[in-house]
C-alpha positions as a Markdown table, in Angstrom:
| # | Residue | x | y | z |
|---|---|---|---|---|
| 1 | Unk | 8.4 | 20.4 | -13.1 |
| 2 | Unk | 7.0 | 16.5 | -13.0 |
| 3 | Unk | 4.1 | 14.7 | -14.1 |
| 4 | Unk | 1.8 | 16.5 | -11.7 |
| 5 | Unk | 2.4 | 19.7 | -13.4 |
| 6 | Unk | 1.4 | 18.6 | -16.7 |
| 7 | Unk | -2.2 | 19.1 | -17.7 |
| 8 | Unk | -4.3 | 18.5 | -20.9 |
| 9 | Unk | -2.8 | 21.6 | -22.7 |
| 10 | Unk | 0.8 | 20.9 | -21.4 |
| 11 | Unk | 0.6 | 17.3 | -22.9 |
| 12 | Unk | -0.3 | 18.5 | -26.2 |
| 13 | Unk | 2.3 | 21.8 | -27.0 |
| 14 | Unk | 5.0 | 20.4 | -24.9 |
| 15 | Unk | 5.2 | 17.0 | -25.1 |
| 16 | Unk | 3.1 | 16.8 | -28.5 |
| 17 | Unk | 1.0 | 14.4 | -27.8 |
| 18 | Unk | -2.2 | 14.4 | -30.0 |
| 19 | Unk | -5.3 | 14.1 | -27.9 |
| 20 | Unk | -8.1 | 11.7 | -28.9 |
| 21 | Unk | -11.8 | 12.2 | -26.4 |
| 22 | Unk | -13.9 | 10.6 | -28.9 |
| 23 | Unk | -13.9 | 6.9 | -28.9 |
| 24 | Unk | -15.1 | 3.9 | -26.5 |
| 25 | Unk | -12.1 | 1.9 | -26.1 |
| 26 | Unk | -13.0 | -1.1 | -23.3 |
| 27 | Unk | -16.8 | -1.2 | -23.2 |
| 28 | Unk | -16.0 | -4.5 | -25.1 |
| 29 | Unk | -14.2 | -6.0 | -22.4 |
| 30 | Unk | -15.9 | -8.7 | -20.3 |
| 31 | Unk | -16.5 | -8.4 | -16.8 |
| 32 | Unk | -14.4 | -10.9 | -15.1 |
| 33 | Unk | -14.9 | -12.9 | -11.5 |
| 34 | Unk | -13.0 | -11.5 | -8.5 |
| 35 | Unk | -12.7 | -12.5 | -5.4 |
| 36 | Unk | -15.4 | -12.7 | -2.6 |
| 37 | Unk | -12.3 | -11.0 | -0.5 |
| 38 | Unk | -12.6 | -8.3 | -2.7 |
| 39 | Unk | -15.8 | -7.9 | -2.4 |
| 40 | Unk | -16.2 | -7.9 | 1.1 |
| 41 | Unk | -13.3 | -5.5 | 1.7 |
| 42 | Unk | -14.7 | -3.4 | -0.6 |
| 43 | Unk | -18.3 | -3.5 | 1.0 |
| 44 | Unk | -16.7 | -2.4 | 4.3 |
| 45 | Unk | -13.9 | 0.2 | 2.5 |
| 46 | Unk | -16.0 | 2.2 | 0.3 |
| 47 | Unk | -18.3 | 4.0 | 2.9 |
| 48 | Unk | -15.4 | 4.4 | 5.1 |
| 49 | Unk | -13.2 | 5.9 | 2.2 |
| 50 | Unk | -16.1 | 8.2 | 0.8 |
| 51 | Unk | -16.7 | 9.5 | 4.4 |
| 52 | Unk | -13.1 | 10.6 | 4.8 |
| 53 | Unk | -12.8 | 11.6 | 1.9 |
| 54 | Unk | -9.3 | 12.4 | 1.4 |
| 55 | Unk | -6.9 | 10.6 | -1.1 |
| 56 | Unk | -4.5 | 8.9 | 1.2 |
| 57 | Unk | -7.6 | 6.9 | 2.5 |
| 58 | Unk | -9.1 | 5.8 | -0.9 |
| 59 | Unk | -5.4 | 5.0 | -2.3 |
| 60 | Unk | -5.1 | 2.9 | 0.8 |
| 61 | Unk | -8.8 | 1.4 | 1.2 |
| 62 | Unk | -10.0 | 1.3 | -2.8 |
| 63 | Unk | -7.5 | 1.7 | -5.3 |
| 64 | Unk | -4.7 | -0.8 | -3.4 |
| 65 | Unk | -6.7 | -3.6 | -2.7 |
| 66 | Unk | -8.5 | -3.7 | -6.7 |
| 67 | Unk | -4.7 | -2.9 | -7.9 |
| 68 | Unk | -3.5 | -6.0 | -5.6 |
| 69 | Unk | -6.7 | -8.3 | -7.0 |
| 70 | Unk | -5.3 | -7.9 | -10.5 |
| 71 | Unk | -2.2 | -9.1 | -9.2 |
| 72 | Unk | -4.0 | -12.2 | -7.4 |
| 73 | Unk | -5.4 | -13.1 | -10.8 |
| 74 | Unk | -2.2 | -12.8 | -12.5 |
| 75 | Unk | -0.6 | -15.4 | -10.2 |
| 76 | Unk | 1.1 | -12.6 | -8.6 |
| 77 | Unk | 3.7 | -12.6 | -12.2 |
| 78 | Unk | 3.4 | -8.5 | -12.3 |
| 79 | Unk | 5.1 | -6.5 | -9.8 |
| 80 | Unk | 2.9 | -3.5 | -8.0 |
| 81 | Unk | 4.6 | 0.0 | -6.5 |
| 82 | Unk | 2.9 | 2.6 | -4.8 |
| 83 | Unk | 4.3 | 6.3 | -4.7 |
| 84 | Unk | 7.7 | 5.2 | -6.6 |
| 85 | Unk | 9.9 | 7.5 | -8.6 |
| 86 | Unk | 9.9 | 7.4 | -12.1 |
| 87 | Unk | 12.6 | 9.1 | -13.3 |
| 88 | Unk | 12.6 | 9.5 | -17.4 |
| 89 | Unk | 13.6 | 12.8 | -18.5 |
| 90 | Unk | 14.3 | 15.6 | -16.2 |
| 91 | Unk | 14.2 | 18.7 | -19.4 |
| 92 | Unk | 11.1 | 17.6 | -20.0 |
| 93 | Unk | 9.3 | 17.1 | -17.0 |
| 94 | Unk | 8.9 | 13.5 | -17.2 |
| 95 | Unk | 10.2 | 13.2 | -13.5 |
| 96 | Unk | 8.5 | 12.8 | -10.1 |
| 97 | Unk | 6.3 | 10.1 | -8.2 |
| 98 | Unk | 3.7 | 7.9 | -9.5 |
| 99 | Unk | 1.0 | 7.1 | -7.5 |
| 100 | Unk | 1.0 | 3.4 | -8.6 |
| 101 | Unk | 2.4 | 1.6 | -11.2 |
| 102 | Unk | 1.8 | -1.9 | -12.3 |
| 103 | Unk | 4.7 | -4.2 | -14.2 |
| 104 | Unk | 4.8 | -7.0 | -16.3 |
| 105 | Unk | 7.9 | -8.2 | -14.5 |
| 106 | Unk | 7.3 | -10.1 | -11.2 |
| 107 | Unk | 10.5 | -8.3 | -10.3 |
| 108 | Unk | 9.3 | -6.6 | -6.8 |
| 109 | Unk | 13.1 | -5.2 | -5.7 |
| 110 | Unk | 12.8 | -2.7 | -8.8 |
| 111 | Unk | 10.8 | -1.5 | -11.6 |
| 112 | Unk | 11.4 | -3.5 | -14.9 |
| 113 | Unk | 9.4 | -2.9 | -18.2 |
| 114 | Unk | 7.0 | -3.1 | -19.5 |
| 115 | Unk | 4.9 | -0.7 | -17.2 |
| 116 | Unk | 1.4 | 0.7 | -16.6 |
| 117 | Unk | 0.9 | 3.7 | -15.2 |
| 118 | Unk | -2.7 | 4.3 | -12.5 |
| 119 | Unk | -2.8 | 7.9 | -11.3 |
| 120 | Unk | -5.1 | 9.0 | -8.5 |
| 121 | Unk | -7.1 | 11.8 | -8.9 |
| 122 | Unk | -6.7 | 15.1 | -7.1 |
| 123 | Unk | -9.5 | 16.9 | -5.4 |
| 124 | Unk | -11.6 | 13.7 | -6.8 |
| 125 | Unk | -11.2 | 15.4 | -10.3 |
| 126 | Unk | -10.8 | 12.5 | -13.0 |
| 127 | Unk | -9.9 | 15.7 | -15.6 |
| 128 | Unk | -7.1 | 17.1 | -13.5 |
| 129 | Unk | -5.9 | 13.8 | -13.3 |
| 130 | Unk | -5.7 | 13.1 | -17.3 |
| 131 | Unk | -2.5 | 14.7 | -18.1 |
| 132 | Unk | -0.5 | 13.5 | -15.2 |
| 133 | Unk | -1.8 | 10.3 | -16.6 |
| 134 | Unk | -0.6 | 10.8 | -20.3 |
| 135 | Unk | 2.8 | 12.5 | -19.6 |
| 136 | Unk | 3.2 | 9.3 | -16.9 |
| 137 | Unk | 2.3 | 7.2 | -19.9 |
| 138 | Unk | 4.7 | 8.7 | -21.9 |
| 139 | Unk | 7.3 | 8.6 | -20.0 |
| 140 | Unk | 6.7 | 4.4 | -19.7 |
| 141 | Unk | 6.8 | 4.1 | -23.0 |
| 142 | Unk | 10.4 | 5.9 | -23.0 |
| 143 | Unk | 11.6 | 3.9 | -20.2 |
| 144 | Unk | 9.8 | 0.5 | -22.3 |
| 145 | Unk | 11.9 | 1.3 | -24.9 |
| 146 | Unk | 15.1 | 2.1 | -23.4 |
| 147 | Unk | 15.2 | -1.8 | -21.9 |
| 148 | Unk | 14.5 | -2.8 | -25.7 |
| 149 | Unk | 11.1 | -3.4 | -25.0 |
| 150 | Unk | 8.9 | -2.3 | -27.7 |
| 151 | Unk | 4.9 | -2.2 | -26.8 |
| 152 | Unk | 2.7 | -0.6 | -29.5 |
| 153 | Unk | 0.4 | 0.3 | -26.7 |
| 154 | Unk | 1.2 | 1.9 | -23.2 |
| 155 | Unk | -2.3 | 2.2 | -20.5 |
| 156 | Unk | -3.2 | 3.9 | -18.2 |
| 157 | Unk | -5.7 | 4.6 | -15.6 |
| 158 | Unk | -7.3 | 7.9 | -13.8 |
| 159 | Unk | -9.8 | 7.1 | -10.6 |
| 160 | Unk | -10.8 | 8.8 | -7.5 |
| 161 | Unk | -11.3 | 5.1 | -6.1 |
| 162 | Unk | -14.8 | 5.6 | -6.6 |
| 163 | Unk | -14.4 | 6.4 | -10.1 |
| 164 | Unk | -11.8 | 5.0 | -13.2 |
| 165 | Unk | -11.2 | 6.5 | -16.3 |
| 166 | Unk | -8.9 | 4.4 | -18.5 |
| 167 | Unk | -6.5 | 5.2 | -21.5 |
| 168 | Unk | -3.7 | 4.5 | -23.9 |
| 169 | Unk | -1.1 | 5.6 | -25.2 |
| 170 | Unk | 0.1 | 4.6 | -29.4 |
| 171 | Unk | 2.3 | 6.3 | -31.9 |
| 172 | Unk | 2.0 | 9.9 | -30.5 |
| 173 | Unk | -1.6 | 9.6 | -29.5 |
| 174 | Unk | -3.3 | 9.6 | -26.4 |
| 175 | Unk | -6.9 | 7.9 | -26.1 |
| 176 | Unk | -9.0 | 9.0 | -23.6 |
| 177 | Unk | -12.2 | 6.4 | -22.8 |
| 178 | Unk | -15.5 | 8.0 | -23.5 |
| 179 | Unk | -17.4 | 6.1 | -20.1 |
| 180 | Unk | -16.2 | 6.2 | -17.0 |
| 181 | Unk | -16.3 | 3.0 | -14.6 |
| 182 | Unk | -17.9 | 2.6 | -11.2 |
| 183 | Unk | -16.3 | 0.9 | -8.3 |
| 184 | Unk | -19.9 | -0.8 | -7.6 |
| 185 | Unk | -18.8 | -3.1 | -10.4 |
| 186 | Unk | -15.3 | -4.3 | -9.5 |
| 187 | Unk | -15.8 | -6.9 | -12.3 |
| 188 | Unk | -15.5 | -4.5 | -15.3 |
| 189 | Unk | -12.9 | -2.5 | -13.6 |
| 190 | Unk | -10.2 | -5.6 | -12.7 |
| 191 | Unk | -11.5 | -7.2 | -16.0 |
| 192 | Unk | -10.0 | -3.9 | -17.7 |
| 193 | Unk | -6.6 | -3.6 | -16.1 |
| 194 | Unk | -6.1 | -7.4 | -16.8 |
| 195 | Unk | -6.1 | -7.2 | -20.2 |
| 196 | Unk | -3.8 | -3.8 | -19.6 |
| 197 | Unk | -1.5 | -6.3 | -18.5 |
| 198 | Unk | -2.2 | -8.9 | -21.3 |
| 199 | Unk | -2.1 | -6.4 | -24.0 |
| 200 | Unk | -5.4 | -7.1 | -25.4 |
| 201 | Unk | -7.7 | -4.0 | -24.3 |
């Protein structure tokens, strides 16, 4: 077992995680300016991605280069894996390969804490994607704490590349974000994962 076996109904009896759907959590957020490199590799990505259409092409062409934007903005101070394991607990599934994750550290060699975990969806599915995301989420917050680093909130991110769902993670709770975001506004979607990283969403 590993995080992609873990859905919505795993997360809650087996890792007992209580599940909160109900609340807008980053509408609040201001959009943010990116780059006009961004933008125009996004203009040219997108149609190409969404004409493919599989997930290896949108993790490469969409989700990558808004990922590696945030890190521009942060004065490239957070590290940024792709596809790393993230090995926490093997009895309870909390084992396997995320599809990105995004450190505080600027340590590139090597994943340090604090971490944030961004799951790609399967199948272009933002719910089947939800409790890979949580366990994942979960399992930072146990790999946070075992470096004696003690966040009261662990995020996370679902997308298809076209589409993000965001959440956290606090004191045994997962919060799912009512909207979803749009990749036709790159602004709310960095401006989102930067305060991830600032621990102010």
């Amino acid at each position: 077992m590993s995080y992609s076996d873990f859905n919505l109904k795993r997360v809650k009896d087996e890792l007992n995680i209580h599940i909160v759907e109900d609340q807008d959590l980053f509408s609040n957020i201001p959009e943010m300016s990116v780059s006009e490199y961004l933008l125009t590799t996004l203009k040219y990505n997108v149609p190409l991605a969404t004409a493919v259409g599989t997930e290896k092409i949108r993790s490469e062409l969409i989700i990558a280069n808004v990922l590696l934007e945030v890190r521009r903005l942060l004065d490239n101070k957070i590290s940024f894996f792709s596809g790393v394991n993230l090995e926490v607990d093997k009895e309870k599934g909390l084992t396997g390969f995320c599809d990105f994750i995004i450190s505080q550290s600027p340590e590139q060699f090597y994943i340090s804490a604090p971490i944030i975990t961004v799951v790609e969806a399967k199948n272009e599915s933002i719910t089947s994607g939800l409790g890979q995301c949580i366990a994942e989420m979960y399992a930072s917050s146990l790999f946070n704490s075992r470096e004696s680093i003690n966040l009261s909130t662990i995020y996370g991110a679902v997308t298809t590349g076209n589409t993000w769902k965001f959440l956290k993670y606090k004191d045994g709770a997962a919060y799912i974000d009512l909207p979803e975001y749009y990749i036709a506004n790159p602004q709310k979607i960095v401006a989102v994962l930067v305060a991830m990283v600032h621990q102010t969403a």
